[in-house]
N, C-alpha and C positions, 0 to 999 in steps of 0.2 A: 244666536241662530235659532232659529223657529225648527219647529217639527217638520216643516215638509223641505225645507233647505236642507237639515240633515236628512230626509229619507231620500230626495236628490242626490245627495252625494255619496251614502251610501249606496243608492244605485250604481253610481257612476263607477264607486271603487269595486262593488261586485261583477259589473261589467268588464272592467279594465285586470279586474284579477281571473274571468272566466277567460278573457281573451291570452292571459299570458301564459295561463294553465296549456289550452288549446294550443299556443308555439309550444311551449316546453314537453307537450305530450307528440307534436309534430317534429322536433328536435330528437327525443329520443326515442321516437319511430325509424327516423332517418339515422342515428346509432345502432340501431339495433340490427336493422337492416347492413352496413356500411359495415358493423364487426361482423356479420354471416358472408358478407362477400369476402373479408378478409381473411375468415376461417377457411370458406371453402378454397380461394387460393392458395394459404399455407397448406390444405389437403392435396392437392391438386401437383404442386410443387411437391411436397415430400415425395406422392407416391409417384412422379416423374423421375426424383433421385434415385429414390428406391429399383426402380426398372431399370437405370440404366444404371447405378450398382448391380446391377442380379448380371445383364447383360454383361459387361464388362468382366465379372468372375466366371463367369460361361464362357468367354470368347479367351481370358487367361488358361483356363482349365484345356481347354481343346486343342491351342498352342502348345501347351505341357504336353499335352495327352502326344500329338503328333511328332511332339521332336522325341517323347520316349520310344516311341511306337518305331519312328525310324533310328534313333538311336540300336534300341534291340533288332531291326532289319538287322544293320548293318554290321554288329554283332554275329547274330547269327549266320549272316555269309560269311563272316570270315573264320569262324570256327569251324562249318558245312566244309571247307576250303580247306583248312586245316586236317580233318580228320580226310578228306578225300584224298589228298595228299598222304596221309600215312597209311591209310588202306592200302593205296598204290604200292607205298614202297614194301608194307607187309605181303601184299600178293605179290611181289615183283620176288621177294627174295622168297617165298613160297615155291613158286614157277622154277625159281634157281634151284632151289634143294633137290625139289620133283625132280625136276631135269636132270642133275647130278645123279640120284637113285636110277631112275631110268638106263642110263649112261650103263650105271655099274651092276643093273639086273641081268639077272642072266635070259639069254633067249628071246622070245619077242613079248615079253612080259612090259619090258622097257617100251616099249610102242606100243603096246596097249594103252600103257600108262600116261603117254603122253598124247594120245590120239582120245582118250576119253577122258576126262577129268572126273568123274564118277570112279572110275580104277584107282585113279592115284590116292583119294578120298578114303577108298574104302583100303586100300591098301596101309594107310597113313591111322585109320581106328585100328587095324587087327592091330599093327604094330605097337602101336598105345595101349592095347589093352594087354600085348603079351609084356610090355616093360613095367607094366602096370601090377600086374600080377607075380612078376620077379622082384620088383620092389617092394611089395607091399611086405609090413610085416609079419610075421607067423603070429596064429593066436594061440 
């Protein structure tokens, strides 16, 4: 081979190596690009999971929150229920006693006592404080 046969051909192969450079720099262009879409979809996705994780323990939480909420309701009506009920029967057997005192007060002290409930009250502390005061013991 002569000198210009070889500077021919090396042409040829600096040609045919610029051109494959040129794919392979257009190849991993099109990589580079193709792993940034696939990054930003696996971004994309996660924080889609992530949202409706967070949703899902908020909508669990509220659930909870409401059946404790009526749990405790319904609770407390029936305790309200309960104590109203023995109120009742503690003033009902109140009223009996009164009444019975009444009964056996002398004079119209007994209908006072039952005509004002303020009487019977104040009638009901002296008395406690004089048993109170006979009970107590000496210093």
């Amino acid at each position: 081979m002569n000198d210009r046969k070889l500077e021919n051909k090396i042409r040829q192969d600096i040609a045919r190596i610029k051109k494959d450079m040129e794919t392979l720099a257009g190849h991993s262009a099109t990589r580079v690009t193709r792993f940034g879409d696939d990054l930003s979809k696996v971004a994309d996705d996660a924080k889609g999971d992530l949202v409706t994780w967070a949703e899902d323990n908020v909508s669990d939480m509220s659930k909870e929150l409401e059946q404790l909420t009526g749990d405790a309701k319904d609770t407390l009506v029936s305790v309200a229920a309960k104590v109203r009920k023995e109120v009742g029967h503690g003033l009902h057997q109140y009223n009996t006693k009164v009444q019975e005192f009444a009964d056996k007060a002398p004079g119209s002290l007994g209908r006072e006592a039952v005509r004002y409930p303020w009487v019977a009250l104040t009638l009901t502390m002296v008395v406690g404080l004089m048993l109170g005061m006979l009970l107590k013991p000496a210093r």
